[in-house]
FISETOR-449793 format. One record per residue (C-alpha): residue in three letters; x, y, z. Coordinates in pm, 1 decimal. Each point is the difference from the previous one (the first is absolute). Example, Ala and Ser with C-alpha at 12.3 -4.5 7.8 and 13.67 -1.06 7.14 Angstrom:
("ALA" (1230.0 -450.0 780.0))
("SER" (137.0 344.0 -66.0))
This chain:
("UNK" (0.0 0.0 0.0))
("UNK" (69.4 370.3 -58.0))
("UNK" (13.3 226.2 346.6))
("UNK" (-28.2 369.4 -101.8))
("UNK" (224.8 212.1 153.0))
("UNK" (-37.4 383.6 -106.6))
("UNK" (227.7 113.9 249.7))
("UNK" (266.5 -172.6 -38.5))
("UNK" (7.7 3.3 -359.4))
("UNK" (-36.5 -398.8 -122.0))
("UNK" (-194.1 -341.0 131.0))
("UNK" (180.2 -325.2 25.1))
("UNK" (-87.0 -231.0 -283.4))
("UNK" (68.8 -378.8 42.7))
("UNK" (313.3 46.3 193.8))
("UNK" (120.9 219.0 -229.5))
("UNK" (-105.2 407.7 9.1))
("UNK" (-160.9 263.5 -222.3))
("UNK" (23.1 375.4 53.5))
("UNK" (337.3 223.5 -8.9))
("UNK" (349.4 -102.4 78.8))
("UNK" (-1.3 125.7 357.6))
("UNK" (-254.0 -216.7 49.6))
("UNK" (141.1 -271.3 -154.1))
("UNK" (331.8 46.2 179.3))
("UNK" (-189.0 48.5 361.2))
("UNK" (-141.8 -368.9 -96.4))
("UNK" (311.4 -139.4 -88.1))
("UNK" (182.4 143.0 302.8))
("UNK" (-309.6 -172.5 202.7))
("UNK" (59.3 -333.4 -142.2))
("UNK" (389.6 22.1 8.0))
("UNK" (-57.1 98.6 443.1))
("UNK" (-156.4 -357.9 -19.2))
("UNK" (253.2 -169.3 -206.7))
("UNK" (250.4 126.5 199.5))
("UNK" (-147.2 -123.7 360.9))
("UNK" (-36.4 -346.2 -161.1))
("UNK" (367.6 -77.4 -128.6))
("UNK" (101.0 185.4 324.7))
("UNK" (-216.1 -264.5 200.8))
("UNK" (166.2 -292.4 -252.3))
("UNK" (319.3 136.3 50.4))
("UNK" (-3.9 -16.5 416.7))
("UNK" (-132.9 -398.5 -129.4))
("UNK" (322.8 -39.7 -221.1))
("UNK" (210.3 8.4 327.8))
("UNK" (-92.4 -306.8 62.4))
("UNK" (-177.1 -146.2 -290.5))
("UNK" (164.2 150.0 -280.1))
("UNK" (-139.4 -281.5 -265.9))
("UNK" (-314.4 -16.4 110.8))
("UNK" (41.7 416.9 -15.8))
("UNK" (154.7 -15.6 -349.3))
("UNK" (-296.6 -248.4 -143.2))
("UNK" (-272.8 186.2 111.1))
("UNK" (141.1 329.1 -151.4))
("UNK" (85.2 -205.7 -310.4))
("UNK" (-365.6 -155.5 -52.4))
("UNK" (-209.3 274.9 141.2))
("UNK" (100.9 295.1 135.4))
("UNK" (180.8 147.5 -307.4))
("UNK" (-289.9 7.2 -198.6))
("UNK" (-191.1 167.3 213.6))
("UNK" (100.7 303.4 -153.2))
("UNK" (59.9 -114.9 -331.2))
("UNK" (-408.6 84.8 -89.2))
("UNK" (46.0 363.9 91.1))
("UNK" (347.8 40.8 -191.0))
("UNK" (-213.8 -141.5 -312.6))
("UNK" (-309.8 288.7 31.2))
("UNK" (160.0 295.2 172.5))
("UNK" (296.5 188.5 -205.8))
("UNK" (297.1 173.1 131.2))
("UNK" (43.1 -181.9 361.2))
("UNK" (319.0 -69.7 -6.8))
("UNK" (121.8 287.1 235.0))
("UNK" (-301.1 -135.1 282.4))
("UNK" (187.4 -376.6 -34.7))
("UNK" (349.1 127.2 43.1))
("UNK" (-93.8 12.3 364.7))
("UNK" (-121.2 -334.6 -23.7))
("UNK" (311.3 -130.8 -147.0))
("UNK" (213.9 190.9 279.0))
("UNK" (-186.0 -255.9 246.2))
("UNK" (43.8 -293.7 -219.8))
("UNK" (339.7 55.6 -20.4))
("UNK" (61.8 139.9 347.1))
("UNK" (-153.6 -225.7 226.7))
("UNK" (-168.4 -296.6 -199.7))
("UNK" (310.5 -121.4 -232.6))
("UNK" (260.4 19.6 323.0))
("UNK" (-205.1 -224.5 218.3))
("UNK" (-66.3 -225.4 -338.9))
("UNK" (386.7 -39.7 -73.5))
("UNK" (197.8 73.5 281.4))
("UNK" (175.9 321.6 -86.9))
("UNK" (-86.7 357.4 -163.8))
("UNK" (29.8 26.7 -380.4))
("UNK" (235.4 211.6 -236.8))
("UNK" (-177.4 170.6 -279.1))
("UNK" (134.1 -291.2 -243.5))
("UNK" (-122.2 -267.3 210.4))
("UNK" (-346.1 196.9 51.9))
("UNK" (-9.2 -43.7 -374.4))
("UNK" (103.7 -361.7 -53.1))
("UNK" (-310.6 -106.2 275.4))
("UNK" (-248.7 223.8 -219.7))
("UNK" (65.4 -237.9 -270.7))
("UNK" (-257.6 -305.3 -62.2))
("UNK" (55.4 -334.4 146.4))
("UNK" (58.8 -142.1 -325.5))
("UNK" (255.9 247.7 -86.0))
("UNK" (208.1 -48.2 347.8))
("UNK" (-142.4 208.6 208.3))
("UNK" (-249.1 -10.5 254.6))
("UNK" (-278.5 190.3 -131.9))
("UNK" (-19.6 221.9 233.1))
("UNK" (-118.4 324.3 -256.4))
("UNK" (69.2 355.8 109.8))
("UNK" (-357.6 161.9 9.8))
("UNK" (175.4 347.3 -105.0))
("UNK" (78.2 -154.6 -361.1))
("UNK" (-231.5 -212.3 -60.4))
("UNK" (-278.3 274.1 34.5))
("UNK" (53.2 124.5 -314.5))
("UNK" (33.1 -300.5 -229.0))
("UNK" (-278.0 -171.9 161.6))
("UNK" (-204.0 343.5 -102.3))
("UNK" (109.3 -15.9 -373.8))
("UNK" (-37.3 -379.0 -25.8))
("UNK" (-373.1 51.8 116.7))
("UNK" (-81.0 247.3 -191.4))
("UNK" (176.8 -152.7 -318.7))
("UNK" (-227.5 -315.0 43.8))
("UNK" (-301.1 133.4 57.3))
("UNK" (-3.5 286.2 -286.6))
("UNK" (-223.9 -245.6 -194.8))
("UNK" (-279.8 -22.3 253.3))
("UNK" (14.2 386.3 37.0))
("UNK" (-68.8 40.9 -389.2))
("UNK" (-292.4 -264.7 -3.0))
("UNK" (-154.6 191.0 272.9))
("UNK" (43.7 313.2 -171.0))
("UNK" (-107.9 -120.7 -315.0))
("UNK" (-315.6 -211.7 148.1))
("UNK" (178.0 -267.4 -154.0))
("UNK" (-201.7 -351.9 89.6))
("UNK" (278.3 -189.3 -140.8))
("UNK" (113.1 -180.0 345.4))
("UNK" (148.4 -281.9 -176.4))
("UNK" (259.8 241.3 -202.4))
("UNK" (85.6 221.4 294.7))
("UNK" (90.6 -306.4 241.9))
("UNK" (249.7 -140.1 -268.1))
("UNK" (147.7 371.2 -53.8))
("UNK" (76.0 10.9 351.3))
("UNK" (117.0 -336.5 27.2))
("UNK" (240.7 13.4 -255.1))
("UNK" (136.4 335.4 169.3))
("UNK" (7.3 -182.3 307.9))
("UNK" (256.0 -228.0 -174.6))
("UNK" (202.3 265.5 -128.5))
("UNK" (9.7 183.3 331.3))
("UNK" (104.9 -306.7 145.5))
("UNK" (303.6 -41.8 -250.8))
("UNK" (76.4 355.2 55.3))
("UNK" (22.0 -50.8 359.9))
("UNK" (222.6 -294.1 16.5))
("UNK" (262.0 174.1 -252.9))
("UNK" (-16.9 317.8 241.6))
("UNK" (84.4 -252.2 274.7))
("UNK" (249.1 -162.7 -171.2))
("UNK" (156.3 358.7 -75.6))
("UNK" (3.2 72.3 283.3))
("UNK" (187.9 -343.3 127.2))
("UNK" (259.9 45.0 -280.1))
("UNK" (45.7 366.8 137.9))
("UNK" (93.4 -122.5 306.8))
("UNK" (197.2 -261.0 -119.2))
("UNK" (204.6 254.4 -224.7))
("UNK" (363.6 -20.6 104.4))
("UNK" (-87.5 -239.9 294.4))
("UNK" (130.2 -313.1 -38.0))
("UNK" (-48.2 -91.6 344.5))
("UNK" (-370.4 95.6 -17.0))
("UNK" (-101.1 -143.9 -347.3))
("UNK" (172.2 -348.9 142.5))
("UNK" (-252.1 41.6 317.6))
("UNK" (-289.0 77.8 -234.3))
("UNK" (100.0 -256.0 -197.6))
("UNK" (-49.1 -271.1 223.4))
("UNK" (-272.5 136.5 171.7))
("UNK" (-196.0 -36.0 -326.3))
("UNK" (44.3 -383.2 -67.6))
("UNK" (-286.6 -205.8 -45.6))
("UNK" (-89.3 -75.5 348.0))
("UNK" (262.1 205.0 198.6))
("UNK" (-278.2 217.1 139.7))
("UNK" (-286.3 -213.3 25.5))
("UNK" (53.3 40.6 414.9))
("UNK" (-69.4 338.6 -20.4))
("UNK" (-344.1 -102.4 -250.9))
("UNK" (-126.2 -267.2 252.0))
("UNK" (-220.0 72.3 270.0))
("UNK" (168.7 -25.4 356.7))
("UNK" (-184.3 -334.7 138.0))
("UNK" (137.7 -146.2 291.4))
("UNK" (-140.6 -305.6 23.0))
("UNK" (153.5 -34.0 -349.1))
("UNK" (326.3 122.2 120.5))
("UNK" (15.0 268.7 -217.2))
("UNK" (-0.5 297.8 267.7))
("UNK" (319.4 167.5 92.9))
("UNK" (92.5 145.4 342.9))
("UNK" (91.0 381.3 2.2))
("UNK" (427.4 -129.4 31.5))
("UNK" (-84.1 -214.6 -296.2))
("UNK" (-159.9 228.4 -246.0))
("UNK" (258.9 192.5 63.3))
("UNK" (251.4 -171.7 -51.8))
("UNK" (-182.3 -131.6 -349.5))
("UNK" (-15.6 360.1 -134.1))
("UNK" (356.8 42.3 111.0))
("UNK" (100.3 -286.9 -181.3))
("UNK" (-244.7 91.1 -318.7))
("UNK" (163.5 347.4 -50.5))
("UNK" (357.0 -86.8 153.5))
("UNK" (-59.7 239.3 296.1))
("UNK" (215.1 -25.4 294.9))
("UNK" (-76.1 -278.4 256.4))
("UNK" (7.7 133.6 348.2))
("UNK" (139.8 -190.9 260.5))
("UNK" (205.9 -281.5 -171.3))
("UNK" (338.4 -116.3 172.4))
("UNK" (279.6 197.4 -149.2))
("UNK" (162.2 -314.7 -14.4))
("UNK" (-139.1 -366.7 -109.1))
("UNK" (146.9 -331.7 181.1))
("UNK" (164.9 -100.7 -322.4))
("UNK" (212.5 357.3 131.4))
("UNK" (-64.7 142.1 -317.4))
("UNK" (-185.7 359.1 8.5))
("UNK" (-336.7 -49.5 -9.2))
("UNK" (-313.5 148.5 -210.1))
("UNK" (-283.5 -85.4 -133.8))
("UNK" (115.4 -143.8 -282.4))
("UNK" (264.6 -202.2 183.0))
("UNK" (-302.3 -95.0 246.6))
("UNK" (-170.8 -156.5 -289.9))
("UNK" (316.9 -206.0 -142.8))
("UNK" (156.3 -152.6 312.4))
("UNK" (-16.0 -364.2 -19.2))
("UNK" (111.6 31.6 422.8))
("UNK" (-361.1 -83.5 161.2))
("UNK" (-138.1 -204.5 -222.8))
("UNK" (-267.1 310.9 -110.2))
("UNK" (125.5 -88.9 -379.4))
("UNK" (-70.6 -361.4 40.7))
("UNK" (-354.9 79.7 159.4))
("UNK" (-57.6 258.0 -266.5))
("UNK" (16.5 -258.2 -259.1))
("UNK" (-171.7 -254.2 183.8))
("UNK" (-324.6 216.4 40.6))
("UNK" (23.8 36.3 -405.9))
("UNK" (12.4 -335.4 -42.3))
("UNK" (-261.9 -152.1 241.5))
("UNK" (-242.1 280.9 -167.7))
("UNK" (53.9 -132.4 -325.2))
("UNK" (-72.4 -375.1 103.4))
("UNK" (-323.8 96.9 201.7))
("UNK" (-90.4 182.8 -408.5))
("UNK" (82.8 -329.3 -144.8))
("UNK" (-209.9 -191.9 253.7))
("UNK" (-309.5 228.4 5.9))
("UNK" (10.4 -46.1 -399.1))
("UNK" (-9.0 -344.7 -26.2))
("UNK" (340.2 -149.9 -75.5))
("UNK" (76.6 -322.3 127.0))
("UNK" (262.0 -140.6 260.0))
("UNK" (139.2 378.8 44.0))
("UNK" (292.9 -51.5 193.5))
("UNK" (274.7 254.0 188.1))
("UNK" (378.5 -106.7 -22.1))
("UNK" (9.5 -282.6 -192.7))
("UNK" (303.4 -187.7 -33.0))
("UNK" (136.8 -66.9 -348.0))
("UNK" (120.7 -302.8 -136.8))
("UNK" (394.9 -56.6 11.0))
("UNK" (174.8 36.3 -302.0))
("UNK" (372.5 1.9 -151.5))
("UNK" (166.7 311.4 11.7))
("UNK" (170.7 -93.5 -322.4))
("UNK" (-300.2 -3.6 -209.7))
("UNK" (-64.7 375.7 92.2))
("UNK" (163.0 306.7 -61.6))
("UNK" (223.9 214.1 293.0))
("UNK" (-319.0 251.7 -31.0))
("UNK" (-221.5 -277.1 108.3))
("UNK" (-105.8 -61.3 381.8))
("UNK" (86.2 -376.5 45.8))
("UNK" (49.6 -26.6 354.7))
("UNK" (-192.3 -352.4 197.5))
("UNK" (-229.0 194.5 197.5))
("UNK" (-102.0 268.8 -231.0))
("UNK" (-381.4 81.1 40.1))
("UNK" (-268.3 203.6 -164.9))
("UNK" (-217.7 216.7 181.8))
("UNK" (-328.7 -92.2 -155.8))
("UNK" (-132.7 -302.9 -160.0))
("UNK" (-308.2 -86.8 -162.6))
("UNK" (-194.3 -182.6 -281.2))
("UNK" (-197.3 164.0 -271.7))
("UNK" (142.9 344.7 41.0))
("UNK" (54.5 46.1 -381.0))
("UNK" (-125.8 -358.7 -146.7))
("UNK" (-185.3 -204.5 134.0))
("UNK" (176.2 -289.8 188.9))
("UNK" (314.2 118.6 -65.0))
("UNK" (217.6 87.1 247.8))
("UNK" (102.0 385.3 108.6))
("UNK" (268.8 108.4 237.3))
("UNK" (21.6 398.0 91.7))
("UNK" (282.7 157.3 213.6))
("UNK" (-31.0 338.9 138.1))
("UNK" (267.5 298.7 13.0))
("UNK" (-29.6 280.6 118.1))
("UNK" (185.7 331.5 -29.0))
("UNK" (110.5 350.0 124.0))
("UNK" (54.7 309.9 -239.5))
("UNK" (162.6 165.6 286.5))
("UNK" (260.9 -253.3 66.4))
("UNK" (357.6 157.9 -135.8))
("UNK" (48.6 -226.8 -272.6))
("UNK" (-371.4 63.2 -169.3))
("UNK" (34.1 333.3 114.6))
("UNK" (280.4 70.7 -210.7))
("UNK" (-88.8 -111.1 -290.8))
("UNK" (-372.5 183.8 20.5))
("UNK" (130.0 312.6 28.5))
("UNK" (248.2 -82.1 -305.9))
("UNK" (-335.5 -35.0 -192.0))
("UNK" (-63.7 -401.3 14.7))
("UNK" (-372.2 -14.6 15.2))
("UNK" (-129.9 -201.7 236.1))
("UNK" (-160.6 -247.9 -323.2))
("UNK" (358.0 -95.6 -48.0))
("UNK" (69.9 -67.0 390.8))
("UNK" (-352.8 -260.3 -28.3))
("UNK" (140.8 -176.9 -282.5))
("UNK" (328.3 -26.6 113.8))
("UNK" (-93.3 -161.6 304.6))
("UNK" (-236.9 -227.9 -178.4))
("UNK" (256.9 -124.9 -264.1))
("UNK" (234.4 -40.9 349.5))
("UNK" (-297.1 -264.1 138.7))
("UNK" (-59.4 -149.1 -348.4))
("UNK" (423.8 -51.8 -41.5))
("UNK" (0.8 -183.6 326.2))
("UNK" (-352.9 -238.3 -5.3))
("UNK" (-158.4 11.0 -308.7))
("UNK" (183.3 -254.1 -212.8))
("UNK" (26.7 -222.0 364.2))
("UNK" (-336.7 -8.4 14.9))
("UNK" (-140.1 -38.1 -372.6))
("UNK" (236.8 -290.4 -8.7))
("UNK" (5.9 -171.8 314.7))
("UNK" (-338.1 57.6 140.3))
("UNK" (-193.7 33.7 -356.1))
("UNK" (-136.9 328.9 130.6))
("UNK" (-33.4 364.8 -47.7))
("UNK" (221.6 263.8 182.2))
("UNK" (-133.1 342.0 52.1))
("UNK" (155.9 285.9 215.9))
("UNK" (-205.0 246.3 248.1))
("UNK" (192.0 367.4 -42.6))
("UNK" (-105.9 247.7 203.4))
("UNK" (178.1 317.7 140.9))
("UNK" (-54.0 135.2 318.2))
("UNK" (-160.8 286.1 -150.5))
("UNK" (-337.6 -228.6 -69.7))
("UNK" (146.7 -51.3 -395.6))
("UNK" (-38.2 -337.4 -145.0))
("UNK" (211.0 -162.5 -239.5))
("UNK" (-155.1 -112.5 -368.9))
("UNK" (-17.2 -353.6 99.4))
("UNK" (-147.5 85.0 346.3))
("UNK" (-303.1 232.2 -147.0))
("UNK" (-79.4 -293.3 -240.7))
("UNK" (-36.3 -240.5 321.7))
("UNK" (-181.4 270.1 202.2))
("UNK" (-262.3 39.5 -371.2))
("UNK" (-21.0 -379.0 -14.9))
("UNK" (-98.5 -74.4 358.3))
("UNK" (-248.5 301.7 -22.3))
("UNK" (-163.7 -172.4 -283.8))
("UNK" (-30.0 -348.2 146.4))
("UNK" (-127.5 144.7 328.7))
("UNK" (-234.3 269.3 -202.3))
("UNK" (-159.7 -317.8 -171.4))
("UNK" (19.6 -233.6 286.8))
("UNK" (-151.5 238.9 280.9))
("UNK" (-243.8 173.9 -288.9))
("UNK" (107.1 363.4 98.2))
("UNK" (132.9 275.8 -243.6))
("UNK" (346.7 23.1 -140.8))
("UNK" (108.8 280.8 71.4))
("UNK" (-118.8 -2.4 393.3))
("UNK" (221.7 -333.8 20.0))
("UNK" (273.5 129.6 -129.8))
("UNK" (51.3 308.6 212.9))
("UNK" (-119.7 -234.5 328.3))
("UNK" (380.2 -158.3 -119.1))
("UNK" (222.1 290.7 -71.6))
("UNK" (-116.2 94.0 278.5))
("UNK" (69.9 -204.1 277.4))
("UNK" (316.6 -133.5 -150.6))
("UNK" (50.0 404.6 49.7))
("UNK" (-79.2 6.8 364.2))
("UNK" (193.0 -329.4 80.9))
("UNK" (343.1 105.6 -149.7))
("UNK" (-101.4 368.3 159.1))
("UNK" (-98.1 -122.6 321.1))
("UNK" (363.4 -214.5 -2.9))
("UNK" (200.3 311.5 -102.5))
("UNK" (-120.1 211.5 302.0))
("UNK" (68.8 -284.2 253.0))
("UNK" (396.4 -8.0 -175.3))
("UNK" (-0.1 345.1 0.4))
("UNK" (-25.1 7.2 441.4))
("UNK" (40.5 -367.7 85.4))
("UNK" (215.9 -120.2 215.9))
("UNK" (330.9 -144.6 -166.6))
("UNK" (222.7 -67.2 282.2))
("UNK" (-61.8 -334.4 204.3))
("UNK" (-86.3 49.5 369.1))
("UNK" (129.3 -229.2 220.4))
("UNK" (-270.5 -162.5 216.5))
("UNK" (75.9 -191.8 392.2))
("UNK" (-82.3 -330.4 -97.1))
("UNK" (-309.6 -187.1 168.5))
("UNK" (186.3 -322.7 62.1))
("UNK" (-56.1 -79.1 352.9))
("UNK" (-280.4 243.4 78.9))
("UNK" (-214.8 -170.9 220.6))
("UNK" (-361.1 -13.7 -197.6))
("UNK" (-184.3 -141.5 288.0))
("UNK" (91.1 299.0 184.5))
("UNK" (-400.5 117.3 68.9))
("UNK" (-191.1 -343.3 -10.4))
């Protein structure tokens, strides 16, 4: 409905306002007072609950504003103080630390693109203004022109939709490679931050009974390690008395986090092959002797040589499959290196898979009449070639088997693959890597209270 109001000089119109610009602007100041209390209030909740914080302002509170930005012109001024509160209060509390204007910039960018979505109100106001207005010029002229042509005008401003769309994502995308301009470091973060899956933790909603909810020292610590921020609070020095780091943290074989890491990975994968149906799936299975002389150096021919995953059926039906699992970090030195040289990180999957292939794939063709395919991943969230085509093939069989969509499937995956090799990371990151010597309880008398 339409509320006169003479005296001030415009009505409110379906959230949106008609009337002059001072009115306009008094409305928009109104809304932005209310805005503002609300990510204040979520902010004081990101203390302690920064992901639950960050999800909520991700699904829902963000576009609470978007509606007015679309109707009402020339607001960007009234969000800036919006934005100052964002990036004051809410985004510290979220991450852990205050942000430099570049880093303010990097979190404004999508999901997809790296970033974290989180949109500065101030800039958007204006693009979300044009965009409207661009899409729904058709609908204008068929009111104008008492057009009854409904059909016509919906496609018209469908089709601009489409372009707007298109002409977002390549203003994003500008904006990403602006960043990234001179940066290695940065475009290498973005970079992996935009892998297929790398982000789906941040996509996901934060269910703890799914395990899928960080605590406030874990979020943290994710972000940190997303955007290569500073960890607080690390020893200076690891037990293996070399200096320590994240990235050190996350490549230490000393604690058996890397062993764990992998082991999470690979008891993921089997519960997959399970769930979709393959038969006499099977964790470190033994394979059968052989001669060392009948295989090349390259080739793994030791007695007790294993595979992490075996099953039947996984490519042909009744035909065996073996699958071993490696992960990797960019950060370590030796990746690290060669990724800021320019290697992409294609070339660091297929390197590692040709490594796997060179040391089992002939053993097992030949001796155990099988197939041999290697799990890649990165601790980034990346998956190797081979790895994605195991990930689409499961998602199939289980899509058919369990009669629910692709594409839901497929993410349920990525997904918690994501938060199991996350979930390991944080727990090397802070674990304890030094053995503690405990009294022994030989002699204790247990009969002590009877």
């Amino acid at each position: 409905a339409v509320v006169s109001t003479q005296s001030t000089g415009g009505a409110r119109h379906l959230g949106a306002t008609i009337g002059t610009s001072d009115f306009s602007k008094q409305y928009v100041d109104e809304q932005v007072d209310e805005w503002i209390a609300m990510v204040t209030n979520l902010a004081e909740i990101a203390r302690t609950h920064p992901h639950l914080a960050y999800n909520n302002f991700i699904r829902s509170l963000r576009f609470k504003w978007v509606y007015l930005q679309r109707t009402i012109p020339d607001t960007a001024a009234s969000f800036s103080r919006l934005e100052a509160v964002i990036r004051d209060k809410l985004i510290p509390n979220l991450v852990g630390r205050y942000c430099s204007d570049l880093e303010r910039r990097v979190l404004a960018l999508p999901i997809s693109l790296g970033g974290l979505g989180i949109d500065d109100p101030s800039k958007t106001a204006e693009h979300m203004y044009a965009n409207s207005t661009f899409i729904t010029e058709p609908l204008v002229e068929g009111i104008l022109n008492h057009s009854t042509d409904i059909t016509k005008i919906e496609e018209k401003c469908a089709e601009r939709r489409s372009e707007c769309q298109l002409r977002e994502m390549k203003r994003r995308r500008g904006e990403k490679e602006a960043l990234e301009e001179g940066n290695r470091t940065l475009k290498l973060t973005l970079e992996l931050n935009t892998e297929p899956g790398a982000s789906s933790w941040l996509t996901d909603k934060p269910v703890a009974a799914l395990g899928r909810e960080l605590s406030q020292l874990e979020f943290v610590d994710a972000i940190s390690l997303r955007y290569n921020f500073h960890v607080a609070n690390l020893p200076s020095v690891c037990v293996c008395k070399k200096e320590n780091s994240a990235d050190h943290a996350l490549s230490c074989s000393h604690g058996g986090f890397t062993i764990s890491r992998h082991n999470e990975i690979r008891d993921a994968l089997a519960d997959f092959c399970s769930h979709a149906g393959l038969k006499s799936v099977e964790i470190e299975k033994t394979l059968q002797t052989v001669n060392p002389m009948d295989f090349p150096h390259t080739a793994n021919t030791a007695p007790d040589a294993r595979m992490d995953i075996f099953c039947i059926g996984m490519w042909r039906r009744q035909m065996s499959s073996f699958v071993d699992v490696s992960i990797f970090h960019p950060g370590a030195p030796s990746y690290k290196e060669r990724l800021n040289k320019g290697t992409p990180m294609k070339t660091l999957y297929k390197e590692k898979a040709a490594r796997k292939k060179r040391a089992y794939n002939r053993r097992v063709v030949e001796k155990e009449g099988g197939s041999f395919t290697p799990f890649i991943l990165s601790t980034s969230g990346g998956l190797g070639v081979e790895a994605e085509q195991i990930l689409k093939l499961l998602a199939t069989k289980l899509s058919l088997r369990h009669h629910d969509p692709y594409h839901e499937v497929i993410t349920f995956l990525r997904t918690r693959i994501r938060f199991a090799l996350l979930r390991s990371m944080l727990i090397a990151l802070r674990g304890m890597r030094k053995k503690i010597d405990i009294p022994s309880m030989a002699g204790y008398d247990w009969h002590l209270f009877e």
